[in-house]
N, C-alpha and C positions, 0 to 999 in steps of 0.2 A: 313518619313521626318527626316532629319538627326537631332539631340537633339537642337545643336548650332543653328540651322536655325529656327528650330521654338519656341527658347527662345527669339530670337533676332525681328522674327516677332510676339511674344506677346509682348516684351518691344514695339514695333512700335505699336503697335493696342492698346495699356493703352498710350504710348504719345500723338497721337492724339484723345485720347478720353476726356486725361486731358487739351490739350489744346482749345479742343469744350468747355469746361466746365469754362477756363479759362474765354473762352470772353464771356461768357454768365452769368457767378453770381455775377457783379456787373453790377448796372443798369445806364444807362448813366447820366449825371449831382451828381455822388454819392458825396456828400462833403465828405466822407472819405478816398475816393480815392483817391483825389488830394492831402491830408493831410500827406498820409502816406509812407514816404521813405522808399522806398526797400532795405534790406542790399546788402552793395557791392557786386558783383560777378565777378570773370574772370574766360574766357576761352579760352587757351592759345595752339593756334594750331602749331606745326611745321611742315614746307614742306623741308622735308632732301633734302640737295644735290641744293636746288633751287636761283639761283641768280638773284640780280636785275635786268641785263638788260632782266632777263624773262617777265619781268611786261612791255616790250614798243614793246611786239611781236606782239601784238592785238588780242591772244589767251587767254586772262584771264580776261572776262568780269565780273566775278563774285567776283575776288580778288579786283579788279575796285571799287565794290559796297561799298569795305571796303574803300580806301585809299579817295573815293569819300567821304562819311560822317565822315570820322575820320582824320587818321595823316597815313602820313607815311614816313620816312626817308631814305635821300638819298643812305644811306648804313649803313650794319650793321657789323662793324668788330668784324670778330672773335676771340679767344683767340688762342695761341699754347697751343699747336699742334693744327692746321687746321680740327681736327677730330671728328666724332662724337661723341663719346661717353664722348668726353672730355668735350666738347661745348655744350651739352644737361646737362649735370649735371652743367655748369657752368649758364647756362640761369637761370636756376631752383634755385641757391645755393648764385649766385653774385660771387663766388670766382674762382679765375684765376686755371686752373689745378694741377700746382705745390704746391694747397693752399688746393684744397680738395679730392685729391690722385689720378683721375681719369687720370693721365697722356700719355695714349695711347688707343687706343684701343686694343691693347693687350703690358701686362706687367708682370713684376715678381714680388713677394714679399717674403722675406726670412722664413716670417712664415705663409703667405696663399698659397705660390706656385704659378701656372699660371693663369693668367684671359684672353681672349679672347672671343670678342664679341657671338661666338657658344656655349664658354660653358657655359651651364645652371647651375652647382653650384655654379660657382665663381661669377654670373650677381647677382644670389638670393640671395649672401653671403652679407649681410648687414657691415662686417668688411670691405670690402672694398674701401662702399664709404663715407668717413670720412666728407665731409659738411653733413647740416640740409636742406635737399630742402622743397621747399614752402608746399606741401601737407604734410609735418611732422609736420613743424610749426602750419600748419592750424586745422594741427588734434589734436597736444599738446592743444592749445587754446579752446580748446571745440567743433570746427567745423568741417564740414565736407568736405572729397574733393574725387574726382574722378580720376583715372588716366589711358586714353588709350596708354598703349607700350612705354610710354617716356623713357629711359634710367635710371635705378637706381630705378624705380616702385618697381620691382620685389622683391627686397630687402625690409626686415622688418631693418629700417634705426634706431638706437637707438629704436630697439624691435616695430618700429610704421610701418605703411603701410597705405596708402590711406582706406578710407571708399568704396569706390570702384576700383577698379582694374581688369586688365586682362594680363595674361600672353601674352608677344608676338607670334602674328602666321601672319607672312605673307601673309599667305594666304586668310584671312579673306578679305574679298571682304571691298574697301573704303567706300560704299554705308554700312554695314553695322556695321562698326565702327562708322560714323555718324548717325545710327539708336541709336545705345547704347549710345551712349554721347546725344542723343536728350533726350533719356526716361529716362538718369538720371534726367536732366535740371526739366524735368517735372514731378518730384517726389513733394508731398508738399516739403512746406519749410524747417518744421525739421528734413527731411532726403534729402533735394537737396545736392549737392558739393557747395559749396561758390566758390572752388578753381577747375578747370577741365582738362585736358591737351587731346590732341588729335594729333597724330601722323602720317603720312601718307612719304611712303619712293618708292614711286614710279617714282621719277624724279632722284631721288640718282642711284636708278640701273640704271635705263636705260642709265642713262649718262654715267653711270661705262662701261657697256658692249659695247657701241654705239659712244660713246663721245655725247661732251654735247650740240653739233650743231646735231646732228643728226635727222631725222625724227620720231627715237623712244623716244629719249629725248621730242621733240616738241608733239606728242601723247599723252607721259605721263603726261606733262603740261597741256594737255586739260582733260584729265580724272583728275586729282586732283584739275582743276577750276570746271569744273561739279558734283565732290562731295564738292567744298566749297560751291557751288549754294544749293545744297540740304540741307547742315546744317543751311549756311542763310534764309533759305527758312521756315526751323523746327522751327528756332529760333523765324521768326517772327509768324508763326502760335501760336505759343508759349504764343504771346504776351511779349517776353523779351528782343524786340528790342531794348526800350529804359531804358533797365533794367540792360544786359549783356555787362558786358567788351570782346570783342572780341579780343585777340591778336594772329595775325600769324608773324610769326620768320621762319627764318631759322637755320640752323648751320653754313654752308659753303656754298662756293659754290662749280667749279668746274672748270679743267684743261682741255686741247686737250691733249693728247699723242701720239704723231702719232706711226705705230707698232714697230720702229727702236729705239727709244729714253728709252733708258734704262740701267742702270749698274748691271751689275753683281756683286752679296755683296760680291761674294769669291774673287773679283778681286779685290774689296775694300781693303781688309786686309787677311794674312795668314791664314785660319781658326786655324792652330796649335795655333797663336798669340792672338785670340780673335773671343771669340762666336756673332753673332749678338742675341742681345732678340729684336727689334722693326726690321720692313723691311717697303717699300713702298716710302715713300716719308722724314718721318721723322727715319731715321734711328739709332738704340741704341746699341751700339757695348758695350759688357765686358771682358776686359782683362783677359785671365788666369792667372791666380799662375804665377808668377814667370817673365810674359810677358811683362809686362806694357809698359816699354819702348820699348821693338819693336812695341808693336801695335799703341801706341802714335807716331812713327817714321813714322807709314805708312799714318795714317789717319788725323793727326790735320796740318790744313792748306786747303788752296784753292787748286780744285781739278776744272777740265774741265768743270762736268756737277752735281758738290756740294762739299761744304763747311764743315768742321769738327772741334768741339770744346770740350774743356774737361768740364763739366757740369757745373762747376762754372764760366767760361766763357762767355757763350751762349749770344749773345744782349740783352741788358739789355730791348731794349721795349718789348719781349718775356716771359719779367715775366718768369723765366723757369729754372729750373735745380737745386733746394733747394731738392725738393723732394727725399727721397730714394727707390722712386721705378724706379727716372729718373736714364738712366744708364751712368755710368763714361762718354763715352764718346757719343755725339750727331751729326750724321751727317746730314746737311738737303740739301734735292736734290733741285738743278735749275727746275724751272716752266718747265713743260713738259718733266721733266723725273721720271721712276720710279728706283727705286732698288729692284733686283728679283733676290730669290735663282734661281741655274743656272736648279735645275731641275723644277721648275715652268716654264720655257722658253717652255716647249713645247705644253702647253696650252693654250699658247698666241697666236691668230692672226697675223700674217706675213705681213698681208696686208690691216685691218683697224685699224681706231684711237679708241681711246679708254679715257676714261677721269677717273683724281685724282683729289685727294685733298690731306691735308695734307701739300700743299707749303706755303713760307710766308706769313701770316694772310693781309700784308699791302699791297700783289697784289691783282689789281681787279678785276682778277677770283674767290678768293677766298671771295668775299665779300657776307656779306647775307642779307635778307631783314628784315622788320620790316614795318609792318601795323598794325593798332588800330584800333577801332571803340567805341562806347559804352558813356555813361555818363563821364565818367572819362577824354574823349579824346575831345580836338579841334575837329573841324568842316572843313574835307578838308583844311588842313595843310600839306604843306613841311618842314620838320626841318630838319641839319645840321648830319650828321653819327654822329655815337657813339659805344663806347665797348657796348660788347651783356655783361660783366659784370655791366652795369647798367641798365637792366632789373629787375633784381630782387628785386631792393629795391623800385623802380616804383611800381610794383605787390604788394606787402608788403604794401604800401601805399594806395594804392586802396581798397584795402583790409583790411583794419588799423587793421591788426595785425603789433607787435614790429617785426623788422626782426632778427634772426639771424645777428651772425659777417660776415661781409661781406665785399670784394674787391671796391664795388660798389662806383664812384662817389656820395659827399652828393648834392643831387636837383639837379644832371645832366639834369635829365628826367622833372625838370618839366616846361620846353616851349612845352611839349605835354600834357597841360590838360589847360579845359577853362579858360580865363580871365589872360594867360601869354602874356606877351609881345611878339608879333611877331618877329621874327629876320627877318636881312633886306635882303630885294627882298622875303619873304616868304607870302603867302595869310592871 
């Protein structure tokens, strides 16, 4: 049996051993049962790539379970860049991209060099992601926390690292990612996670390869409802249904591109005139030596199928372009198109769609979700969108550790916890 496989099924045969044990060593009517307040906990899932109107397909009975006993909001807008790795560190951190460095999913820096989501020194390189995310704070403060694949993990972030952690492997079957996140939950108390996160990027690809109507997209929503069945399922065996803060998030969502919709970068701009460092959707052009004003001649202004701005520019609701790793110039494509070096064109499909992200955070493809559950949260509640940069200070609060500086609205978030004011038309 392969090593991974049967670590992962002895963490499963000690969680369900601890939580036989759970329901059984306090005897029913204990008065010091009822006495004794459990310290806060979250557990903070994201489904990359997954958008609301997924939630009204009738395929996600199980994410149901949540938004049925907790909150869940109309929508969750994302930060720019529309990107993952930007939007995973900003959930975690409260701060807008341009605020705690992660500004692309791939970028340059003059003295770390290249980062791109594949390569594994720059992801583990703790210099480059400059916010405090929550499992650093929770471990400075003497606690402990878990962390399956989230974006920025991987990294010793100011020399710290979760108390639990795993390197990213796609491969690792969902069924067994929510086995490890169970058997942390069901460690005693003074080695549990207080703080947990858990990752699942199955609806991202497939939308990527398929577009995001497709029947591989719609599949991939049923296989990551049926591993959220299984951790709600853990959770309550657990006995920490009414114990466990449950939050699922998204990052983004997602675009159609049909095969045709797309710019060529060379055609963008002279490559003599200026290198691209970003491609895709949000696109980062650097002027050479000597170039400026012709590459600024060719690019900034309204363009067919995107728009171009010199960094300090950029719309200001975008929060965007202080940073120096954002480059001189930003070009961001129209919904449903990409920007592709002209030798990647022949990898591309001819003939089906295919779906991005990456476009403006305020379209509503690009919107993400947000569900709750748990003590912290209302009881089957609608409440009104918001920046996923007020997430974090929610979390923080729940959790009452001090937060970290942060972007985050102050008490955005709290008409999602009992005994708030309803807002109107909301249950």
């Amino acid at each position: 049996m392969h090593p991974f496989k049967f670590a992962a099924r002895s963490a499963l045969t000690t969680f369900f051993a601890l939580a036989l044990l759970a329901c059984t060593s306090l005897p029913h009517g204990d008065p010091n049962a009822a006495a004794t307040t459990p310290p806060p906990q979250v557990l903070l899932v994201s489904l990359d790539g997954f958008r609301p109107d997924y939630l009204e397909l009738g395929m996600t009975p199980n994410l149901e379970r949540i938004s049925e006993h907790g909150v869940q909001a109309e929508w969750m807008t994302p930060s720019y860049p529309s990107l993952t790795f930007p939007n995973h560190f900003t959930i975690v951190t409260g701060k807008r991209p341009d605020h705690h460095g992660i500004v692309h999913n791939s970028m340059r820096d003059p003295e770390l060099g290249k980062f791109s989501l594949g390569n594994r020194e720059a992801v583990s390189d703790g210099r480059w992601w400059e916010g405090e995310p929550i499992w650093v704070t929770v471990e400075k403060a003497g606690l402990r926390a878990g962390t399956m694949f989230w974006p920025g993990s991987e990294a010793a972030i100011g020399g710290i690292q979760a108390s639990h952690w795993k390197p990213f492997d796609g491969k690792m079957p969902m069924a067994d990612r929510v086995d490890a996140v169970l058997a942390w939950l069901a460690e005693p108390e003074a080695t549990r996670p207080r703080f947990s996160t858990l990752y699942f990027e199955a609806v991202d690809s497939a939308a990527h390869a398929n577009g995001p109507d497709s029947e591989e997209a719609h599949a991939a929503i049923r296989d990551i409802d049926a591993a959220m069945g299984r951790l709600l399922d853990g959770i309550d065996a657990l006995g920490l249904a009414r114990e466990l803060n449950v939050v699922v998030v998204s990052d983004h969502g997602m675009a159609t591109v049909p095969p045709y919709q797309f710019v060529v970068i060379e055609d963008m701009v002279d490559p003599a005139d200026a290198e691209f460092v970003t491609a895709g959707q949000s696109v980062g052009f650097l002027p050479r030596p000597g170039r400026h004003a012709a590459a600024e001649s060719q690019l900034l202004g309204a363009h067919d199928h995107y728009d171009c701005w010199r960094k300090g520019e950029l719309p200001e609701r975008w929060h965007y372009g202080t940073h120096p790793r954002v480059p001189p110039i930003i070009c961001q494509m129209h919904e449903g198109y990409d920007a592709l070096r002209r030798a990647w064109l022949e990898t591309r499909s001819k003939t089906d769609d295919r779906g991005s992200h990456g476009f403006d955070p305020a379209l509503p493809s690009m919107r993400a979700i947000f569900l709750a559950r748990g003590p912290a949260f209302r009881e089957n509640a609608r409440v009104p969108a918001f920046d996923n940069i007020d997430v974090y200070p929610l979390l923080m609060s729940i959790l009452d550790v001090e937060p970290a500086a942060n972007d985050g609205g102050d008490g955005a978030m709290e008409s999602l916890k009992p005994g708030a004011r309803r807002s109107a038309g909301a249950p």
